[in-house]
N, CA, C, O and CB atoms as a CASP TS submission, in Angstrom:
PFRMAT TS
TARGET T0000
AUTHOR 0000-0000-0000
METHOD Language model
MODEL 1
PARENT N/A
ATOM      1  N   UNK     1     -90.447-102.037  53.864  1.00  0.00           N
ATOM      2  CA  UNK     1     -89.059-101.738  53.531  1.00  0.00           C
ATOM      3  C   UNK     1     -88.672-102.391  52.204  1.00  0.00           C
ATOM      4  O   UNK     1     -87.878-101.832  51.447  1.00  0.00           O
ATOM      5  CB  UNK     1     -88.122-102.214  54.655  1.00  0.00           C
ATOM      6  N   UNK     2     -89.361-103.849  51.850  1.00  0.00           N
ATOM      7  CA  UNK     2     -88.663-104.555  50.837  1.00  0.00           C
ATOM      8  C   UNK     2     -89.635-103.266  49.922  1.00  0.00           C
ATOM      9  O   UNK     2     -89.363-102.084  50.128  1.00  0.00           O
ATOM     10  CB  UNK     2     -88.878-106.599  50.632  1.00  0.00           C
ATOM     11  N   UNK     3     -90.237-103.473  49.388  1.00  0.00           N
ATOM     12  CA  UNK     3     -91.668-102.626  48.558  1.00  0.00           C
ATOM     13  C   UNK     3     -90.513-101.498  48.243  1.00  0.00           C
ATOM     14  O   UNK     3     -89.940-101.447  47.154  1.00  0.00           O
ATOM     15  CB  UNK     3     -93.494-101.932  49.768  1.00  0.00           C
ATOM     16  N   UNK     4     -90.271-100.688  49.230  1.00  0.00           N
ATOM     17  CA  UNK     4     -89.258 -99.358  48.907  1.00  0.00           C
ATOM     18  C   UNK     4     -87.849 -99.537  48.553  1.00  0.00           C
ATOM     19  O   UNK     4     -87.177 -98.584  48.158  1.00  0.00           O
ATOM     20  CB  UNK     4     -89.137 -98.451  50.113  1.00  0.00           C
ATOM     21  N   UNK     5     -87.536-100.315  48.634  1.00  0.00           N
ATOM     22  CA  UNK     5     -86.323-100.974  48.231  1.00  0.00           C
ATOM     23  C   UNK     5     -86.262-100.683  46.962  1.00  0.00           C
ATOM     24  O   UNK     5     -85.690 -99.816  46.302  1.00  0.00           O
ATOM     25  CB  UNK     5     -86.223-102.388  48.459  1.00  0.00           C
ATOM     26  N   UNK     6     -87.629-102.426  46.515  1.00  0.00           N
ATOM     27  CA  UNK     6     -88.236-102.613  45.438  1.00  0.00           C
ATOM     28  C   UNK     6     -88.051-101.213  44.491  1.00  0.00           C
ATOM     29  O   UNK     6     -87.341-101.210  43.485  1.00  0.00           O
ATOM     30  CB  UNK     6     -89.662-103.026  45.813  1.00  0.00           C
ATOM     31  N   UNK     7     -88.605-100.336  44.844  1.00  0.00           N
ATOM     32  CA  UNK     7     -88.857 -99.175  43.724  1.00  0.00           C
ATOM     33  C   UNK     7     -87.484 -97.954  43.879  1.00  0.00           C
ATOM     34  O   UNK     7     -87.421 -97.082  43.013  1.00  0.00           O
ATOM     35  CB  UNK     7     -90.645 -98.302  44.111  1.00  0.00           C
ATOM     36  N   UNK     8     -86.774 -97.966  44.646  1.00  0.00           N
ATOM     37  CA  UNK     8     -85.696 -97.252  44.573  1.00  0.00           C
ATOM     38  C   UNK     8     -84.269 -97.725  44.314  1.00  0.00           C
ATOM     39  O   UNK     8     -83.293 -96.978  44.385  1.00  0.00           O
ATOM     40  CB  UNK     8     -85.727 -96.694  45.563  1.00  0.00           C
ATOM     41  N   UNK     9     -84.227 -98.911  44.035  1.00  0.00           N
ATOM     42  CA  UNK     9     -83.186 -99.748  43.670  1.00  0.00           C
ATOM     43  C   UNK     9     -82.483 -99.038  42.328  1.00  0.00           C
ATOM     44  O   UNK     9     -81.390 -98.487  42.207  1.00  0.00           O
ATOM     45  CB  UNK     9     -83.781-101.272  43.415  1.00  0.00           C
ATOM     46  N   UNK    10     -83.482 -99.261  41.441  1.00  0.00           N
ATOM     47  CA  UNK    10     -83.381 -99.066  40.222  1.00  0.00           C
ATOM     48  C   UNK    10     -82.434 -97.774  39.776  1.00  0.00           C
ATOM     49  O   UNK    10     -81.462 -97.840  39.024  1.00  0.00           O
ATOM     50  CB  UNK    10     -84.703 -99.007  39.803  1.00  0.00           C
ATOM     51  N   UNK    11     -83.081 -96.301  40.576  1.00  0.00           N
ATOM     52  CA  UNK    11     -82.375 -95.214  40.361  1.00  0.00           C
ATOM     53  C   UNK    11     -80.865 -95.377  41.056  1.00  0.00           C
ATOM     54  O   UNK    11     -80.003 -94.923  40.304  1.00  0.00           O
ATOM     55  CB  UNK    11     -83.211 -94.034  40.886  1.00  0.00           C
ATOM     56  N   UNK    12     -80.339 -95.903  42.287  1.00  0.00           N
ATOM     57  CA  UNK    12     -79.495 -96.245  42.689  1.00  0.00           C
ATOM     58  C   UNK    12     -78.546 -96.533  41.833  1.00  0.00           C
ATOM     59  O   UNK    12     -77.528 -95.842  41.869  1.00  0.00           O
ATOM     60  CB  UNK    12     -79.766 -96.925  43.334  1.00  0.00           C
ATOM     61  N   UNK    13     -78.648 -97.562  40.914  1.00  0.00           N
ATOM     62  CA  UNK    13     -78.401 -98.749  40.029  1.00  0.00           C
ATOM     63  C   UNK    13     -77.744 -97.355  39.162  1.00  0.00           C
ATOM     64  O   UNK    13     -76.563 -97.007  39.164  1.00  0.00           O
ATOM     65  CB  UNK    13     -79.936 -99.964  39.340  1.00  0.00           C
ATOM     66  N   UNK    14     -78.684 -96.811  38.566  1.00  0.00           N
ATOM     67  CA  UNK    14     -77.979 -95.798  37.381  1.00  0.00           C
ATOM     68  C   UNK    14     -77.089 -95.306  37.820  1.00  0.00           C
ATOM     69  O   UNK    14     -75.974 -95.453  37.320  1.00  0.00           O
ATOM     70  CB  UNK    14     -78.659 -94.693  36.793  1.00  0.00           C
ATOM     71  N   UNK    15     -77.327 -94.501  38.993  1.00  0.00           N
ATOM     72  CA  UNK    15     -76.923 -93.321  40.272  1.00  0.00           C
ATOM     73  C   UNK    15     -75.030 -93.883  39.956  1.00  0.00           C
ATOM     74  O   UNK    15     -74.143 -93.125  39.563  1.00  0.00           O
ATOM     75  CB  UNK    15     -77.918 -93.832  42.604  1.00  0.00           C
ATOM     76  N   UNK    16     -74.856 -95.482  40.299  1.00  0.00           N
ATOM     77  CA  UNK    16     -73.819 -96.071  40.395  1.00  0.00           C
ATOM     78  C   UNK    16     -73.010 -96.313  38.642  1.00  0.00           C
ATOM     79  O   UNK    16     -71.793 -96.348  38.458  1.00  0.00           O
ATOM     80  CB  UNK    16     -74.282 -97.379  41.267  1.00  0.00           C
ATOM     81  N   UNK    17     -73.990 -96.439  37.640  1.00  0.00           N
ATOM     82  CA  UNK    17     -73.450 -96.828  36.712  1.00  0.00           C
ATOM     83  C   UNK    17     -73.230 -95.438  35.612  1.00  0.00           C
ATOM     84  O   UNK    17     -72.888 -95.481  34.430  1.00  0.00           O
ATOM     85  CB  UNK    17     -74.263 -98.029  36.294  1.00  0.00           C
ATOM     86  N   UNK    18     -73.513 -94.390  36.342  1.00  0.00           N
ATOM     87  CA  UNK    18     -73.387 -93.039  35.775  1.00  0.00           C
ATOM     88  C   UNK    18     -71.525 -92.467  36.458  1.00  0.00           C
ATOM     89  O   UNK    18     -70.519 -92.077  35.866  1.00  0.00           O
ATOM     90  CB  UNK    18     -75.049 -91.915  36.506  1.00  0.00           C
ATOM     91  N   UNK    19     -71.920 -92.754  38.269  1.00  0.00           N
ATOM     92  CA  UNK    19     -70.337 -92.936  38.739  1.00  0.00           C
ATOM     93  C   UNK    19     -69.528 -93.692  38.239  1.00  0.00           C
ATOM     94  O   UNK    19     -68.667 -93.005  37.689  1.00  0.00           O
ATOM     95  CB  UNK    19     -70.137 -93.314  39.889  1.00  0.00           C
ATOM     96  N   UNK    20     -69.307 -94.858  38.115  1.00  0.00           N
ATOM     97  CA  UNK    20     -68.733 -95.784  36.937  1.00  0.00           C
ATOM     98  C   UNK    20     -68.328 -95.004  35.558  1.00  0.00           C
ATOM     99  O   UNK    20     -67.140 -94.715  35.419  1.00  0.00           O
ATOM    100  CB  UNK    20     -69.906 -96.916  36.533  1.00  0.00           C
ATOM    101  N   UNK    21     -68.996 -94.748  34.821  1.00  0.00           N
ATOM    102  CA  UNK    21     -68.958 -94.184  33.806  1.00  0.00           C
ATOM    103  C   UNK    21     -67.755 -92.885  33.972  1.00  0.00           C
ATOM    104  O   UNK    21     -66.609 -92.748  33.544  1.00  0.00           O
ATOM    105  CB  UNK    21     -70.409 -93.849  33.505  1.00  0.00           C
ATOM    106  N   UNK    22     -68.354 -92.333  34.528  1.00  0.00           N
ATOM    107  CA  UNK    22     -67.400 -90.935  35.010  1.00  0.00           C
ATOM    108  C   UNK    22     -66.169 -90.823  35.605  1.00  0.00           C
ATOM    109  O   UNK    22     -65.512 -89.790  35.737  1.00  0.00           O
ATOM    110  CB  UNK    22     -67.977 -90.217  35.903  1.00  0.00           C
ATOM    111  N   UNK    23     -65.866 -92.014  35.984  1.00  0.00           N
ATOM    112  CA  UNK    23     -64.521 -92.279  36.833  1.00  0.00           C
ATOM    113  C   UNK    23     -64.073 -93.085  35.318  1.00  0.00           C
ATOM    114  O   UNK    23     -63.377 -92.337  34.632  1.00  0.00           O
ATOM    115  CB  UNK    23     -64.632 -93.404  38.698  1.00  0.00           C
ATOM    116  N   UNK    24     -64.243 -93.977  34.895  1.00  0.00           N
ATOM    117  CA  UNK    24     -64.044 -94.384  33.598  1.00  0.00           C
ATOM    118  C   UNK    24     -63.326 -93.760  32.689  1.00  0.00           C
ATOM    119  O   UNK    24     -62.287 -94.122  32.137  1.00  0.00           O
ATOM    120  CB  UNK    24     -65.006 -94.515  33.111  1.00  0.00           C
ATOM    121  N   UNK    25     -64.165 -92.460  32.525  1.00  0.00           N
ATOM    122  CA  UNK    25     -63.905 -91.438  31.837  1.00  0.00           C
ATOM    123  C   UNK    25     -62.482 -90.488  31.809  1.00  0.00           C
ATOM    124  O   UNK    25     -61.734 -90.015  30.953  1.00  0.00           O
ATOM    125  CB  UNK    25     -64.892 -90.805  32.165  1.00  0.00           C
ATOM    126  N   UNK    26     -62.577 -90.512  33.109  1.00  0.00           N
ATOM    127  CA  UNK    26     -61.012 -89.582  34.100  1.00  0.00           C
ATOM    128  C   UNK    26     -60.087 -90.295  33.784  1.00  0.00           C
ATOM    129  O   UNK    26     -59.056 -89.770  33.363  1.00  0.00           O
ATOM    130  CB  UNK    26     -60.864 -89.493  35.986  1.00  0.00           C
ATOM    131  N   UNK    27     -60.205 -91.790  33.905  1.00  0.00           N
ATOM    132  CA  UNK    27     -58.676 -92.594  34.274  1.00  0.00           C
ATOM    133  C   UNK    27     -58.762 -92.733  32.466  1.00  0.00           C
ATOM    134  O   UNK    27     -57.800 -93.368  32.036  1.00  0.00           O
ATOM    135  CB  UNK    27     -58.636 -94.568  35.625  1.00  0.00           C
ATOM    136  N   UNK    28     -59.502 -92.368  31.634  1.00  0.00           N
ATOM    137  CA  UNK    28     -58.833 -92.723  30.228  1.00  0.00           C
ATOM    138  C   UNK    28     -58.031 -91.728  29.459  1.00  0.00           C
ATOM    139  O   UNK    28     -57.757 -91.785  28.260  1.00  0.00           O
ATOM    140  CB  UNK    28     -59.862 -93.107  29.292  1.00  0.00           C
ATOM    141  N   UNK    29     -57.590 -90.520  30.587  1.00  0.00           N
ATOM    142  CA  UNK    29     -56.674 -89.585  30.255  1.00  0.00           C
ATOM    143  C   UNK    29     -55.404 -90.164  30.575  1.00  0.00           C
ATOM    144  O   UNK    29     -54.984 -90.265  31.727  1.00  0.00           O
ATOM    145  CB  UNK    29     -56.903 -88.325  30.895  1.00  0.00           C
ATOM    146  N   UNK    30     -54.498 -90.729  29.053  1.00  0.00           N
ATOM    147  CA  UNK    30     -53.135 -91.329  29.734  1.00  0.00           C
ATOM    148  C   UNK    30     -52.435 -90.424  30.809  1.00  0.00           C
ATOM    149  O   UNK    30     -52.021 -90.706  31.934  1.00  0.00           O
ATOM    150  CB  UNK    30     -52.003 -91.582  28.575  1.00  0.00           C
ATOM    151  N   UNK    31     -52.435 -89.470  30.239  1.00  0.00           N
ATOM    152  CA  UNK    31     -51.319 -88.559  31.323  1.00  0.00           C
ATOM    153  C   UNK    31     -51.767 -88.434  33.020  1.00  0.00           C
ATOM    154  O   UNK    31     -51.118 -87.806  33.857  1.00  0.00           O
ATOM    155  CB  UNK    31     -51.265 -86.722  30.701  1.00  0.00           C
ATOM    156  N   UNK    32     -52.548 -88.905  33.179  1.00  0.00           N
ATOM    157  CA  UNK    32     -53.329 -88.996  34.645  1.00  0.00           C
ATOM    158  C   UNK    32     -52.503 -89.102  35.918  1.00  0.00           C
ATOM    159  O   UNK    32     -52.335 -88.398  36.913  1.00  0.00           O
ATOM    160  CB  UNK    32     -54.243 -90.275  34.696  1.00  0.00           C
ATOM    161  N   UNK    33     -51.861 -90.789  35.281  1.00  0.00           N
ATOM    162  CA  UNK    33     -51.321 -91.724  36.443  1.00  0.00           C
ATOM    163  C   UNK    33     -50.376 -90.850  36.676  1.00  0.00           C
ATOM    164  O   UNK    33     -50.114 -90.501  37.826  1.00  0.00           O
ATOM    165  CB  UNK    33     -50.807 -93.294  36.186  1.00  0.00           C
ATOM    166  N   UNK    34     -49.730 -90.374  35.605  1.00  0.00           N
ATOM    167  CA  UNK    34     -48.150 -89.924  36.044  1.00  0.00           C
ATOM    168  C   UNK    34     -48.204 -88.748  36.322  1.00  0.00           C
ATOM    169  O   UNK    34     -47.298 -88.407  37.082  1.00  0.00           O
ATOM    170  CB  UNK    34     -46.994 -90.036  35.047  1.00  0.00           C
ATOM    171  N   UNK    35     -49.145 -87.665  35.919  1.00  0.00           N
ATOM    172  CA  UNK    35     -49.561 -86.317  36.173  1.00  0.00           C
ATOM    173  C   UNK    35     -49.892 -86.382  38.047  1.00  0.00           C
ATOM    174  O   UNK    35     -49.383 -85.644  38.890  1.00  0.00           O
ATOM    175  CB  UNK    35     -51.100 -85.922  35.028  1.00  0.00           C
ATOM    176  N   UNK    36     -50.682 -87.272  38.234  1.00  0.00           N
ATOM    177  CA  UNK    36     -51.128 -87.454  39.514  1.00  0.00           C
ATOM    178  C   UNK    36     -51.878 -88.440  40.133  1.00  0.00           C
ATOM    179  O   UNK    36     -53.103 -88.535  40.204  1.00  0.00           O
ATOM    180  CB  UNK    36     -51.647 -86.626  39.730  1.00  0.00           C
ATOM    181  N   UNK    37     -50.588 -89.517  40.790  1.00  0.00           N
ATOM    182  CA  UNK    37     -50.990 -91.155  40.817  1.00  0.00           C
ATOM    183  C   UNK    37     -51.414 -91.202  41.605  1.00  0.00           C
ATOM    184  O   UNK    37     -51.884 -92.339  41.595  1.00  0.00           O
ATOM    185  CB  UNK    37     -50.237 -92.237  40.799  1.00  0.00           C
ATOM    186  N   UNK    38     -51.966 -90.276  43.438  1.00  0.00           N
ATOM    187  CA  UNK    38     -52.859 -90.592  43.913  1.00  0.00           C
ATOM    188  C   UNK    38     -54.519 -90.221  43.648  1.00  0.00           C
ATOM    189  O   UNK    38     -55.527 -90.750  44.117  1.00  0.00           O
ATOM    190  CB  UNK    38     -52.414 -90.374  44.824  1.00  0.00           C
ATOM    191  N   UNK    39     -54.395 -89.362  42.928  1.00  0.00           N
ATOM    192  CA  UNK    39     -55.945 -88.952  42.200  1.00  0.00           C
ATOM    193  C   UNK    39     -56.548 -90.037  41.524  1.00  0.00           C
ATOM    194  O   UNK    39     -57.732 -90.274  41.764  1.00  0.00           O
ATOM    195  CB  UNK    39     -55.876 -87.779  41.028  1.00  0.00           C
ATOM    196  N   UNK    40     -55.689 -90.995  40.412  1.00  0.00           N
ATOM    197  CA  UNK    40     -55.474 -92.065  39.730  1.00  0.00           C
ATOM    198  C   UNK    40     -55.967 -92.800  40.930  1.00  0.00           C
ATOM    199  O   UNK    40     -57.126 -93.213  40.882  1.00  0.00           O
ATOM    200  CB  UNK    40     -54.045 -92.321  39.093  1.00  0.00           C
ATOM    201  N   UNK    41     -55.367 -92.989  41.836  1.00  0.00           N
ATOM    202  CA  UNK    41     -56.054 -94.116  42.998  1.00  0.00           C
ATOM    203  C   UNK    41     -57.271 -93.797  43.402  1.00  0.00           C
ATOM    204  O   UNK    41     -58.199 -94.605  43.429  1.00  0.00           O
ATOM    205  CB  UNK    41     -55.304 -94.265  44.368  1.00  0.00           C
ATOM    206  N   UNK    42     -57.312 -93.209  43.569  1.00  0.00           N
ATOM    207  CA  UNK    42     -58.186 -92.739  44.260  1.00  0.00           C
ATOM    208  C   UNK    42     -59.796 -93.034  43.439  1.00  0.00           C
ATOM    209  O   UNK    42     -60.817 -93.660  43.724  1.00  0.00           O
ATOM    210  CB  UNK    42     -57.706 -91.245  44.505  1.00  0.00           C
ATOM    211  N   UNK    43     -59.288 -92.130  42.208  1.00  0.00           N
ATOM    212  CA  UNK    43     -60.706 -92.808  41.526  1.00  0.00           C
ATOM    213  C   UNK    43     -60.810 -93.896  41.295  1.00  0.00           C
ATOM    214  O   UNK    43     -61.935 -94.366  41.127  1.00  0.00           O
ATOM    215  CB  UNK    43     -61.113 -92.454  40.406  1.00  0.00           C
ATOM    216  N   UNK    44     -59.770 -94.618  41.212  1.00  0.00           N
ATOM    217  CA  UNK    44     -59.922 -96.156  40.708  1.00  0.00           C
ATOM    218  C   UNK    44     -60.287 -96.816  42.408  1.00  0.00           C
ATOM    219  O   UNK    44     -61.043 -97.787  42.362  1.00  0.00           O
ATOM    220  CB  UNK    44     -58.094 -96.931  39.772  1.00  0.00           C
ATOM    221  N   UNK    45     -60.010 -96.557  43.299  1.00  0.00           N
ATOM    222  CA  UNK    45     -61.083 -96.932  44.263  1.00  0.00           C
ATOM    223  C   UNK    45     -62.502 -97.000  44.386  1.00  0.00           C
ATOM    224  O   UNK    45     -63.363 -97.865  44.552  1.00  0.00           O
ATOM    225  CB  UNK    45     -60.937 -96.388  45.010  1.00  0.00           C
ATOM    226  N   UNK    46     -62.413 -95.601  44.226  1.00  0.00           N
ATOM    227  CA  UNK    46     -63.910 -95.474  43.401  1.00  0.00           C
ATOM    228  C   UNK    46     -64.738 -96.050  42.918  1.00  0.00           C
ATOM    229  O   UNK    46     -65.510 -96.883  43.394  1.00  0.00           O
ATOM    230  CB  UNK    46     -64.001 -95.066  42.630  1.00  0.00           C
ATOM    231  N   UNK    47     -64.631 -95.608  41.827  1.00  0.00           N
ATOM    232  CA  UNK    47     -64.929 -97.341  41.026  1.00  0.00           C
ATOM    233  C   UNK    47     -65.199 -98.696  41.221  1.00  0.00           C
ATOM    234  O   UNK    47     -66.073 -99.461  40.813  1.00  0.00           O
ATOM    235  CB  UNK    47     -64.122 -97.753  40.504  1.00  0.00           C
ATOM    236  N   UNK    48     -64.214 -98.801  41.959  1.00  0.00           N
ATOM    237  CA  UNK    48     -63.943-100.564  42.911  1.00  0.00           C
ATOM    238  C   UNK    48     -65.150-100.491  43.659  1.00  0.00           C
ATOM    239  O   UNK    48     -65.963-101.414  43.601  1.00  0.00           O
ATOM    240  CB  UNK    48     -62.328-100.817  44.275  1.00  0.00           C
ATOM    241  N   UNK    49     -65.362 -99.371  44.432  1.00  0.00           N
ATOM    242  CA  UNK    49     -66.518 -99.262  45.220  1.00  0.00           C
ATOM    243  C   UNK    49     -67.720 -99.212  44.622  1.00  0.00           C
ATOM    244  O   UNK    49     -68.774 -99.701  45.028  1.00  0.00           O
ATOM    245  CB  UNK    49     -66.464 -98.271  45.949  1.00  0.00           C
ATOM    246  N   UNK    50     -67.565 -98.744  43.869  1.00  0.00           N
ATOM    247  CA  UNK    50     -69.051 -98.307  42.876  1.00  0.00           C
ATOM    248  C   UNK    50     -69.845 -99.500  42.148  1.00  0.00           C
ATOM    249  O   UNK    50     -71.048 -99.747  42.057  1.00  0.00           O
ATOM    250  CB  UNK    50     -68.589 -97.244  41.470  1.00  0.00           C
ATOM    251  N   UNK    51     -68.583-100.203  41.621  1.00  0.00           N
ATOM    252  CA  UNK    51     -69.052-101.413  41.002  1.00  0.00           C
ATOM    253  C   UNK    51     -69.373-102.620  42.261  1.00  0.00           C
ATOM    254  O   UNK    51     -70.159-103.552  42.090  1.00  0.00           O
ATOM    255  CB  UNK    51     -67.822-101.908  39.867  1.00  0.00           C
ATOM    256  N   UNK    52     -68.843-102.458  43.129  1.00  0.00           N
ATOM    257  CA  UNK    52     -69.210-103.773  44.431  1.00  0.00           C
ATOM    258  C   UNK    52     -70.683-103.176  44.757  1.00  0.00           C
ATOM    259  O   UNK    52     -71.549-104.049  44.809  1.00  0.00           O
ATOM    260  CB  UNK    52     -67.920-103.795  46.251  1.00  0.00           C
ATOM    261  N   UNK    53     -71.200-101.627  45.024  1.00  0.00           N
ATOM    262  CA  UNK    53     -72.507-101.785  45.226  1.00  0.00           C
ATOM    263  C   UNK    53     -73.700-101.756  44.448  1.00  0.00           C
ATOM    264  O   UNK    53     -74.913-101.732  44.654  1.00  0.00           O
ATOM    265  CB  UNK    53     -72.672-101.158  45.892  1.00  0.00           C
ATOM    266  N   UNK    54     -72.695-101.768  43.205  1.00  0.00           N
ATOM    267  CA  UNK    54     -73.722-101.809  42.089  1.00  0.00           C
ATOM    268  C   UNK    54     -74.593-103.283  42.008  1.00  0.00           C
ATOM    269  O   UNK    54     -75.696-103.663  41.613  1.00  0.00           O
ATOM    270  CB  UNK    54     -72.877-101.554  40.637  1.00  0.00           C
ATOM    271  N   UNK    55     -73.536-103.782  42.555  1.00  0.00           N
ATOM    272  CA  UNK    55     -73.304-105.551  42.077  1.00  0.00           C
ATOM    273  C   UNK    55     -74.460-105.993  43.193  1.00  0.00           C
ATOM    274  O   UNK    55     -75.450-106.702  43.014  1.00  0.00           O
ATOM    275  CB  UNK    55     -71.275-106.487  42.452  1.00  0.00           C
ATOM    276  N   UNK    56     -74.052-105.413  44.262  1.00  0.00           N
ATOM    277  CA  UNK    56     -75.233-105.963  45.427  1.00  0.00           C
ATOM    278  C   UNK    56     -76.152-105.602  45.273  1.00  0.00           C
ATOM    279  O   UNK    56     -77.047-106.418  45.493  1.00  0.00           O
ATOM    280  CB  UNK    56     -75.210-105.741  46.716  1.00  0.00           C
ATOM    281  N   UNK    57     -76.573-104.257  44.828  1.00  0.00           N
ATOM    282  CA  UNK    57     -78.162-103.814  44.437  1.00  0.00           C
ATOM    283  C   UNK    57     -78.619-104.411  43.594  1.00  0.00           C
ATOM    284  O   UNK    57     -79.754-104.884  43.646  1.00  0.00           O
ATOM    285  CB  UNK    57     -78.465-102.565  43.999  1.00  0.00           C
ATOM    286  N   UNK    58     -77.611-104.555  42.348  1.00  0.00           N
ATOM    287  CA  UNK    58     -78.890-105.416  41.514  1.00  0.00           C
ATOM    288  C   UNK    58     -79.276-107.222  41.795  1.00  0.00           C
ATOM    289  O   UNK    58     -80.119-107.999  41.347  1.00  0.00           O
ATOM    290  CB  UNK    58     -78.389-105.325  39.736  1.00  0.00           C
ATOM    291  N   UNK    59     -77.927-107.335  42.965  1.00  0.00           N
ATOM    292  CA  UNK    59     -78.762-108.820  43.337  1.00  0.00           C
ATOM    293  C   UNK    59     -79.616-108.485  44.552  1.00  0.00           C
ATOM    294  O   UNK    59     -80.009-109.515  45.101  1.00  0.00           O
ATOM    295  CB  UNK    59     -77.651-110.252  43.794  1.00  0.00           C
ATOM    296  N   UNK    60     -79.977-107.500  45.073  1.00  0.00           N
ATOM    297  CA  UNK    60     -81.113-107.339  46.476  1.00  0.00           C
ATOM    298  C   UNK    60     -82.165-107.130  45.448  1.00  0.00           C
ATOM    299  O   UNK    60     -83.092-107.932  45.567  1.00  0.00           O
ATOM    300  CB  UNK    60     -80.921-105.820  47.867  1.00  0.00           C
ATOM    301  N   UNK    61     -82.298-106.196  44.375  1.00  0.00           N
ATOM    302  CA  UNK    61     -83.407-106.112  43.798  1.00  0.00           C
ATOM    303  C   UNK    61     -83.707-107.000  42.664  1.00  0.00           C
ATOM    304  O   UNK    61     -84.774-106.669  42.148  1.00  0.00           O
ATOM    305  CB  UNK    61     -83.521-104.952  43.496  1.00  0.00           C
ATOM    306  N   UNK    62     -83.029-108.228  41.964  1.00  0.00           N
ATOM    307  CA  UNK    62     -83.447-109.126  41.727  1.00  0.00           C
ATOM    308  C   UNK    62     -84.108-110.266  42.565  1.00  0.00           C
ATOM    309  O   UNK    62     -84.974-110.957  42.028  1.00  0.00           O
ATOM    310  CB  UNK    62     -82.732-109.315  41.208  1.00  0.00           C
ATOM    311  N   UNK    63     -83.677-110.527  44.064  1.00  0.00           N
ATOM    312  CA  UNK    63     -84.576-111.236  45.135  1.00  0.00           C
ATOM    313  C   UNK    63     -85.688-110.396  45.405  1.00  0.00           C
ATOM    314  O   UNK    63     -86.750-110.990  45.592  1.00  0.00           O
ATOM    315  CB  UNK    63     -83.848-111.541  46.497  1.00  0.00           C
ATOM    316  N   UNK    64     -85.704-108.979  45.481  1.00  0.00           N
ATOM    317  CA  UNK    64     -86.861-108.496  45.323  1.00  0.00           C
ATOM    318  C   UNK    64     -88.236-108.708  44.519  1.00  0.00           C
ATOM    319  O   UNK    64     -89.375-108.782  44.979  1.00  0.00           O
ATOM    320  CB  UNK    64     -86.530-107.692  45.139  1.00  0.00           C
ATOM    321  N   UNK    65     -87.722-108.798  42.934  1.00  0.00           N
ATOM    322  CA  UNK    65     -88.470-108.684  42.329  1.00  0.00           C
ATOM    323  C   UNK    65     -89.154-110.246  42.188  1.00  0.00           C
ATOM    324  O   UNK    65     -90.335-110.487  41.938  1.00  0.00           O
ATOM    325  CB  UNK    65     -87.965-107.954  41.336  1.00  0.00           C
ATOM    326  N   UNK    66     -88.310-111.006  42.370  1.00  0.00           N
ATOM    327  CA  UNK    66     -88.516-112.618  42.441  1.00  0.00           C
ATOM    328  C   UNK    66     -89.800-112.577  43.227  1.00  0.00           C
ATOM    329  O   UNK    66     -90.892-112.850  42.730  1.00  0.00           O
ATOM    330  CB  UNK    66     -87.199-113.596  43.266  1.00  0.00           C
ATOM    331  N   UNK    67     -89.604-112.208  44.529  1.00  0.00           N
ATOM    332  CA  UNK    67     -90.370-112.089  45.569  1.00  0.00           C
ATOM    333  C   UNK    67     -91.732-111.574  45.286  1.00  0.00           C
ATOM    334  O   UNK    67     -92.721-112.272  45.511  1.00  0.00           O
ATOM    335  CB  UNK    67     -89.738-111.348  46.448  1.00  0.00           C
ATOM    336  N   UNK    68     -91.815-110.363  44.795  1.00  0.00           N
ATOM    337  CA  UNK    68     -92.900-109.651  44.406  1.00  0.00           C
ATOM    338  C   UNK    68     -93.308-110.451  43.733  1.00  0.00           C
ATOM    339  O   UNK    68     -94.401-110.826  44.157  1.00  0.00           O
ATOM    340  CB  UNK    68     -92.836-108.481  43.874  1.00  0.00           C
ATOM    341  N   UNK    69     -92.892-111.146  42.518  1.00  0.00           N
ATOM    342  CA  UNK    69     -93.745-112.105  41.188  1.00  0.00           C
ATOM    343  C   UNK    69     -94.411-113.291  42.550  1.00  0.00           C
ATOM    344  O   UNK    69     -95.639-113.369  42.567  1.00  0.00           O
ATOM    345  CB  UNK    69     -92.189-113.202  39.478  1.00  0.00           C
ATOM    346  N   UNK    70     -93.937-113.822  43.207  1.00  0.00           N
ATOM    347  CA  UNK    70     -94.364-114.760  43.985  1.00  0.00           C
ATOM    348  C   UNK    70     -95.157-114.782  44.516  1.00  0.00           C
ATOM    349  O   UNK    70     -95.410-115.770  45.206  1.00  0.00           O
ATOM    350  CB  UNK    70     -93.897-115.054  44.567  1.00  0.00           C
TER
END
């Protein structure tokens, strides 16, 4: 399981920082919030989410990789 982890982490990682990016992208239309402030939430949840599992994958697959060198 760690081994597969190990090697699928990585695409994950983008997978998340491509969502990031793209929600990024949406909320930098000023007229958004006020055009439509739960859409505005909504992605900015998003986001919130995106970046918390971004954050944990790349620390599971940095103990990973630790591991593997070991």
């Amino acid at each position: 399981k760690d081994q597969r982890d190990l090697e699928l982490l990585p695409a994950r990682i983008e997978e998340l920082e491509a969502a990031i990016a793209k929600g990024e992208a949406i909320l930098s239309d000023p007229t958004l919030y006020t055009a439509d402030p739960q859409r505005f939430a909504n992605i900015s949840q998003g986001i919130e989410n995106a970046r918390a599992e971004k954050d944990a994958a790349e620390e599971r697959w940095l103990e990973l990789a630790e591991q593997a060198e070991a």
